[in-house]
C-alpha positions in Angstrom: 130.1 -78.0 7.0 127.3 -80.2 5.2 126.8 -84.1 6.2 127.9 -84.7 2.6 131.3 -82.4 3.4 132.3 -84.3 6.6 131.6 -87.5 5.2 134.4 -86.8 2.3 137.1 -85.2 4.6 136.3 -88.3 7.1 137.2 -90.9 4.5 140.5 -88.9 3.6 142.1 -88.3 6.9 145.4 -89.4 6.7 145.3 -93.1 8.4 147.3 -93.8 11.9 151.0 -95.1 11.5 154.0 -96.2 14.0 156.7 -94.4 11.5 156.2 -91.7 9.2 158.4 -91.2 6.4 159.0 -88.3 4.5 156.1 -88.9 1.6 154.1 -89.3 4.7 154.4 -86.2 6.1 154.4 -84.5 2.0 151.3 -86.3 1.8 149.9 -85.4 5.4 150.8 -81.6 4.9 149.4 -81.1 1.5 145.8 -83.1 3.2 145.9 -80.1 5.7 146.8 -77.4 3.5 143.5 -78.3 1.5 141.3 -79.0 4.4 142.7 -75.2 6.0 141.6 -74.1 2.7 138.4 -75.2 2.4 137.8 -74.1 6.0 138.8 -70.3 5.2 137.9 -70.0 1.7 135.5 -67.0 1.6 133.5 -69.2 -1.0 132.0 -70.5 2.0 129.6 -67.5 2.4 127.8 -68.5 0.0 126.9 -72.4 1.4 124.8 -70.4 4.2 
């Protein structure tokens, strides 16, 4: 992953919180589903 890539996913990790409410977990899941998707996207290849 480039500098540029990690600094982008570091500002959008979801932020620490005592209770988590149902939008916050929506919100949480759809974060991971995106950041799993970048991580296996076969586009990737082609960054190296």
């Amino acid at each position: 992953m480039s500098v540029a890539a990690f600094s982008v996913l570091e500002n959008l990790l979801p932020a620490t919180k005592a209770r988590l409410a149902k939008a916050d977990l929506d919100q949480r899941q759809e974060f991971y589903t995106q950041l799993t998707n970048h991580c296996w996207s076969p586009d990737r290849l082609l960054e190296v």
